[in-house]
N, C-alpha and C positions, 0 to 999 in steps of 0.2 A: 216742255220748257224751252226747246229748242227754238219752237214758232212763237214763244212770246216773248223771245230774246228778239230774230226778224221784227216781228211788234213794236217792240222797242227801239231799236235801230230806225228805224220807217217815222216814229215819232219823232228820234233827233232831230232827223234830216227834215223833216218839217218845219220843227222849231226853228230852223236855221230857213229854210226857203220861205218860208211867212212872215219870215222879220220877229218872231218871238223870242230869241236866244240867239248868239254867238260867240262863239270863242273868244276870251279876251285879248285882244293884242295878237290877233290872229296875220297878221298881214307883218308880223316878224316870228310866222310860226307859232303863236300863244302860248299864254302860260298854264301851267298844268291847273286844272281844280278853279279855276277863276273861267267866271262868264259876262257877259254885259247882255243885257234885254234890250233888245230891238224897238222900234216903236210898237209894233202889235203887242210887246210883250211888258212892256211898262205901264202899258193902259189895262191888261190883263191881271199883274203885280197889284196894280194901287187899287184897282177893281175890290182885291182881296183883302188889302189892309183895309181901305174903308167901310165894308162889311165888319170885319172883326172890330176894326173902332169904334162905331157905332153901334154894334151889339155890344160892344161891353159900356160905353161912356153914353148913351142915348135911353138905353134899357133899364141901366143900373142908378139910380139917384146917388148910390155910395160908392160911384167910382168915377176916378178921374184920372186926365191922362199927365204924363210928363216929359221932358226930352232931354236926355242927359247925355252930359260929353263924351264923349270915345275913350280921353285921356283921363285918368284919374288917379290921385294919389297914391304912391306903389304900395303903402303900407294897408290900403283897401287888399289887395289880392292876399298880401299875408293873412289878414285876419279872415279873411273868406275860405283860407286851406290852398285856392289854386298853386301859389307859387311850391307849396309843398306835394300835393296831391291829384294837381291838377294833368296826369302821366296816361299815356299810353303802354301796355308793353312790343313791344319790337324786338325783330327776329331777323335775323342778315342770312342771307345763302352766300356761301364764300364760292362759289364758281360762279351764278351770274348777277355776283355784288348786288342783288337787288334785298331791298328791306320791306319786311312786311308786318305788320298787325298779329301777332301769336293769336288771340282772340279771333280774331276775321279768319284765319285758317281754320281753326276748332270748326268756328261756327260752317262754316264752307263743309266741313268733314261730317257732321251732323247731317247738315241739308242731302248729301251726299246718300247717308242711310234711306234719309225722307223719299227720295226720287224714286231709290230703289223700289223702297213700299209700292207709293203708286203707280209704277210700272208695272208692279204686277196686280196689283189690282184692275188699274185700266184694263190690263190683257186677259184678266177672267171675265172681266165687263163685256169685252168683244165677245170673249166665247157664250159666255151664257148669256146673252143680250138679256130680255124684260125680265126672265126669272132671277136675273143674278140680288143674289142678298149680301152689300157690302160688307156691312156689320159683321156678320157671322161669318165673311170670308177674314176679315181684317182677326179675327180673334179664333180662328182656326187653321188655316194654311201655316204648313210647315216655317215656309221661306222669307214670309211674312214676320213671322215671329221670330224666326231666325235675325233677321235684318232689326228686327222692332226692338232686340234684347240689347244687340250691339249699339244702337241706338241711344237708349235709355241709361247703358253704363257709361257710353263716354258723355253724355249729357250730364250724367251727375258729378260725374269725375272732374268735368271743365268747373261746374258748378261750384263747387267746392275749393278746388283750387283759385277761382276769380275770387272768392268770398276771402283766402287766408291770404289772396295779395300772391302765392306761391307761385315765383317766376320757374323755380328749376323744374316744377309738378307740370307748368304749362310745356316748356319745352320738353319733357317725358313723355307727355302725351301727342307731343306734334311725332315723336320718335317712333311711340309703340302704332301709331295708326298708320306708320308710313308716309306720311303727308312730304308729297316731293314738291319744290318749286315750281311756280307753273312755267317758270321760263326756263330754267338748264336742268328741268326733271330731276335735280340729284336732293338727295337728303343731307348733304354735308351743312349742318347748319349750325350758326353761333348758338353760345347763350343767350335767352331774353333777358333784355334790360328795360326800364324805365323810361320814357322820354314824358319832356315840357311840352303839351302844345299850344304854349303862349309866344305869341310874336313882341319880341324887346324892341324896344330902340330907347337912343338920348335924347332927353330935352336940357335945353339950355345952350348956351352961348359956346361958351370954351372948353377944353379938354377936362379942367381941374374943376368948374363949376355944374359939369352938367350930372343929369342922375338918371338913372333908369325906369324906364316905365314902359307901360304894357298894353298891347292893343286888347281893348275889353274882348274875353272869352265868352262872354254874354251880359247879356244888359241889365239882368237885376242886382245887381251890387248897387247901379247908379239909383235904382228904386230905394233899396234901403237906406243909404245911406242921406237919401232926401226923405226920409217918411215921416220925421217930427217938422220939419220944414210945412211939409204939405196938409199934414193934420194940425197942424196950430192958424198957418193962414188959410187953410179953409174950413176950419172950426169942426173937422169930420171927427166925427164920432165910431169908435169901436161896432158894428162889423163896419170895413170901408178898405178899398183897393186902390190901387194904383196901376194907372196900366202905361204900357210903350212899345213902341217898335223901333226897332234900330239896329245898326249892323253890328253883328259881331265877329271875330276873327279866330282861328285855329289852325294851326302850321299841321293840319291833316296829313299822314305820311301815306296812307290807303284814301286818297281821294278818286271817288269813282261815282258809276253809276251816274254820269249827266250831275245835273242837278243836284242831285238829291245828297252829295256830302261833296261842302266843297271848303276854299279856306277862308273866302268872304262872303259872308251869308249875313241875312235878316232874318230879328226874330219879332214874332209878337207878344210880350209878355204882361202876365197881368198877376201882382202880389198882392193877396189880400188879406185883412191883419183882420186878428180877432181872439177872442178870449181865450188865454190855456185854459183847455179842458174841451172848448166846443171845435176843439180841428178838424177831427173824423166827422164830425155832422157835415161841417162845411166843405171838405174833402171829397163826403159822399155826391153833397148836392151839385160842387161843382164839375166832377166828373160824369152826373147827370146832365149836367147844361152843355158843358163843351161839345157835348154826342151829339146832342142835338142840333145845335149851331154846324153840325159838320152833316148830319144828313138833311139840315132842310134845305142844301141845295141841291138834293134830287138827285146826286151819286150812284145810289144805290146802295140800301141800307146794309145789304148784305157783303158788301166789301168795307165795313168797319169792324172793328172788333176790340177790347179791351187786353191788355197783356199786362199782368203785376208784375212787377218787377222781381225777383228771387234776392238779388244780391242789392239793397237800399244803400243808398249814399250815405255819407257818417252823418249827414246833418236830417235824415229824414224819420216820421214812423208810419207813413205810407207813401206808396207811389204805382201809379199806373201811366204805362203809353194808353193811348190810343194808334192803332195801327192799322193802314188803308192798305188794300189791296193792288197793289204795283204789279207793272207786268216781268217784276222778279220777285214777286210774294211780297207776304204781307211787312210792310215797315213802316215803323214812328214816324206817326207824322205831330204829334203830339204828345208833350207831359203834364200831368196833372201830380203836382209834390205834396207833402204834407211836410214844411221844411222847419217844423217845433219853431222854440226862439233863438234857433244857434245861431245864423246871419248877424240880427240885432246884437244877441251878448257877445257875440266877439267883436264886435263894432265898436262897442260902447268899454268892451276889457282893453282892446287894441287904441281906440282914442282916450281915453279918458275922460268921456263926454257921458252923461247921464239923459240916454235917449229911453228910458221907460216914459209906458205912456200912463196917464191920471185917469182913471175911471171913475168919472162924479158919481155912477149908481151904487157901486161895491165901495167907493171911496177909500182908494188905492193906488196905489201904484205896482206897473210890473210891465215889463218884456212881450209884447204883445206874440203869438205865436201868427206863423204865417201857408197859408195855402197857396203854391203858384199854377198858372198854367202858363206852357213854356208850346209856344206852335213857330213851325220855322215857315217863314214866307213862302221861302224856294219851293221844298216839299210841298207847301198847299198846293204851290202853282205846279208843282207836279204833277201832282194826283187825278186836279183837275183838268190837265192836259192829257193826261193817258185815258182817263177813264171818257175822256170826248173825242176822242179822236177812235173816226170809222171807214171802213175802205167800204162803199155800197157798189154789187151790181144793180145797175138801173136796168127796167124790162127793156127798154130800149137797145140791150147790150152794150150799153158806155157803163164807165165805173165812176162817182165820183167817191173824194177824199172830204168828210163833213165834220169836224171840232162842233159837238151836240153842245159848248155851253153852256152852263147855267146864265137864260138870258142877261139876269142884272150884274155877270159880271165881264160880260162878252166885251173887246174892245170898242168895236164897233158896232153899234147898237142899229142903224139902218144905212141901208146906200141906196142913195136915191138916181135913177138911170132914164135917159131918155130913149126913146125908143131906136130913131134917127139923131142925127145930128143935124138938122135941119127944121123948115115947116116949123120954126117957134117952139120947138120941144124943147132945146137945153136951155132955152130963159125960162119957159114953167117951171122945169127937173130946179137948176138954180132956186126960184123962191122959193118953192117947198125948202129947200137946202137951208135958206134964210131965215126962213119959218122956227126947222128943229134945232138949231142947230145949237139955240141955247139953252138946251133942255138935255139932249142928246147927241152922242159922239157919231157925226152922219156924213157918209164917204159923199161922196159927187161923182160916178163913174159911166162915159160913155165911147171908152175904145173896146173893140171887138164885139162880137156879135153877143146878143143876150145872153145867149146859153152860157157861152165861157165866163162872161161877166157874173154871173148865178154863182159859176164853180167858186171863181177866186172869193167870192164874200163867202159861200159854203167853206172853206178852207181853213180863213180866218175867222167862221164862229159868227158870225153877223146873222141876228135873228131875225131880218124882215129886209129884203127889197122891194123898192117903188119904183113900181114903172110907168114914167107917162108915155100915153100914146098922142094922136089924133084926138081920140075919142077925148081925152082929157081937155083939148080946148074946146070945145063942146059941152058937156056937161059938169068939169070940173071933180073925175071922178079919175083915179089914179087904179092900177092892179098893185094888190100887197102880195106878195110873196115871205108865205113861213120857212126857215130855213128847213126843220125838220122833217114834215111832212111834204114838203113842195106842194104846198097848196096855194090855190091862187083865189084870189078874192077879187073884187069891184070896192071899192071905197070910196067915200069924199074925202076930197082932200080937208075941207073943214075937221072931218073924222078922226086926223090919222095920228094928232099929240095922243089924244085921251088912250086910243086901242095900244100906241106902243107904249106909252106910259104904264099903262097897266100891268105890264108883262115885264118889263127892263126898268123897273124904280129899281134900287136898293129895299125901298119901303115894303113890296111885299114878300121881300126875303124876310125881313124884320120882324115883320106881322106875325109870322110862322114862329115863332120866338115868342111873341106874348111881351 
């Protein structure tokens, strides 16, 4: 765990030396849990949303997209449960005043058993190298099952307690496991209580006119509350979605982990209405699709996985993450909800607006029921950052640092290099440049020697440099350079739209999708 923590650390700082990530408001010391994308890393970001919008709005004939305000009516959140329900619980250590997630510690306590396990498995693994049988060691070793029992009872005990809501049951259990601060090691700790993690402010003019409202906690409230808007003017018919991505906001008290949980984030979401009674069909199938849509960009199918949910939201009757393999285990990078018609009828209890929809087959009216999938932008762009980025020995004994990619969503899709900077090389390298450049995002790079020019496109994920030589005023033929393999090719410059095109569309991401 320890070397995919290093891993991890090694990725930041890349984020941040490649121009993909930075501290927000870094140059007055930043602010905690807030980040801004860099240029590599905003070309990286939209890379991902237009993939996701286009498989859902390009694919789908019965979905379309919307873009809803940030600010919206406060009495939306009431009816939605956030202003009530919408809590963390939180925990104070009274000697180093720091505040922590009751939950986040369990869970930290948990993992804690988990590590145990595979240590010692790992280290029977060492001893009995090819004959070792994990299986029968995992369900026979003392220490193992020792560790595996402790395990299983405070898993179910959290379990339980998160399900009755039970604050005092949570802090009992931070008491009986020992669980000390990680900063002043002592166990003196408060009660857990409840917190909002919605961000307030006023709107309005003057003290006495203005009211309170709420930076959205996420973006499907603004779906629903447009959904007879969008199925009357665009005449859509029962099954049919609605999708969006947009930022949403949470006054996170445990923001950590880079990225991957912060307090201004984007999500991608897509609601899609359909008959009570057929949710589970369409539940099942859209948790079939989103899978797929996550491994057709070549990840590695074996770092996704499905986790059910134990404890469902008041407004659900199924729910699954989907969960990627991070270099701190496995975490949601995806929901797939089955969110019945509670959204809609408390919209419609809460307004007094009669938003059932007319079924001309059944010829009726009724509450549409709703399936969401809920993907947060950041996380994608996590995952797909960690799981590309490689430290290689080259036989040569140099090392380089190579971000593998998924070509169609790489920022820079080719750099085009002259050999010298002389001899009519950089006007060639130039019109090529002139050529791609409205087709694909294509650097122009001719400081430092070839080699080092290779690293830094290698760095930042660029799937193809061209390199004109000599030979190129002569024949008219350019060398490609694949990022992966470092292979190097001859081509005509005539050649080189169709061969990168082929590899870095969006379109045959797409394809792979059906």
């Amino acid at each position: 765990m320890a070397q995919q923590e290093d891993v991890f650390k090694k990725i930041v700082a890349h984020a941040k030396e490649y121009g993909f990530v930075f501290q927000s408001s870094e140059i007055y010391d930043g602010l905690a849990a807030v980040y801004d994308y860099g240029q590599n890393g905003v070309e990286l970001k939209n890379n991902i949303k237009r993939y996701w919008w286009d498989a859902m709005t390009l694919l789908h004939e019965n979905i379309v997209g919307i873009d809803s305000a940030i600010f919206m009516h406060p009495t939306i959140w009431k009816a939605s449960g956030h202003v009530d329900a919408f809590n963390d619980p939180l925990i104070d250590n009274r000697d180093s005043k720091k505040r922590y997630r009751a939950d986040v510690l369990i869970e930290d306590q948990i993992a804690k058993y988990e590590d145990k396990i595979n240590k010692e498995v790992a280290k029977a693994a060492k001893r009995f190298g090819e004959s070792f049988d994990e299986a029968m060691f995992r369900q026979t070793n003392p220490r193992v099952l020792e560790h595996q029992a402790k395990r299983d009872a405070l898993h179910q005990r959290y379990s339980d307690a998160m399900n009755a809501n039970d604050l005092a049951e949570l802090k009992q259990i931070i008491v009986d496991e020992g669980i000390v601060c990680p900063i002043s090691g002592t166990k003196n700790w408060t009660d857990v209580r409840q917190f909002n993690l919605m961000f307030k402010t006023e709107m309005g003019s003057t003290a006495d006119g203005s009211m309170t409202v709420y930076l959205r906690p996420e973006t499907a409230q603004g779906i629903f509350v447009n959904y007879l808007n969008v199925q009357k003017t665009g005449r859509m018919r029962l099954p049919f979605g609605i999708a969006q991505i947009g930022k949403a906001f949470r006054n996170e008290i445990v923001a950590r982990q880079f990225i991957f949980r912060m307090r201004e984030f984007e999500q991608m979401e897509m609601q899609f209405f359909v008959r009570p009674g057929e949710e589970l069909k369409w539940f099942k199938q859209w948790k079939e699709w989103r899978l797929k849509w996550h491994k057709a960009l070549g990840l590695g199918d074996q770092k996704y996985r499905y986790h059910d949910h134990e404890k469902l939201a008041h407004y659900a009757n199924a729910a699954t993450d989907i969960e990627f393999l991070m270099p701190f285990g496995f975490k949601e990078v995806e929901g797939i909800h089955s969110r019945t018609n509670f959204d809609l009828s408390q919209h419609e209890k809460f307004s007094g607006k009669n938003i059932k929809y007319f079924d001309p087959e059944l010829n009726e009216s009724y509450v549409p029921y709703v399936i969401e999938t809920s993907i947060g932008v950041d996380r994608m762009f996590l995952s797909v950052l960690c799981s590309s980025y490689e430290e290689q020995a080259l036989e040569n004994g140099e090392k380089r640092v190579v971000l593998h990619l998924p070509e169609a969503l790489a920022p820079v899709k080719c750099a085009v290099m002259p050999l010298v900077r002389k001899d009519g090389l950089p006007d060639k390298a130039r019109e090529i440049v002139n050529e791609l450049k409205f087709d694909f995002a294509t650097h122009y790079d001719e400081k430092d020697s070839i080699g080092k020019r290779y690293r830094r496109q290698d760095a930042i994920g660029t799937p193809f440099c061209i390199t004109v030589d000599h030979q190129t005023l002569d024949d008219n033929t350019v060398t490609l350079r694949e990022r992966d393999s470092m292979e190097q090719t001859r081509v005509n410059v005539a050649d080189l739209h169709k061969l990168i095109h082929d590899r870095v569309s969006l379109t045959s991401l797409l394809r792979k999708l059906g």
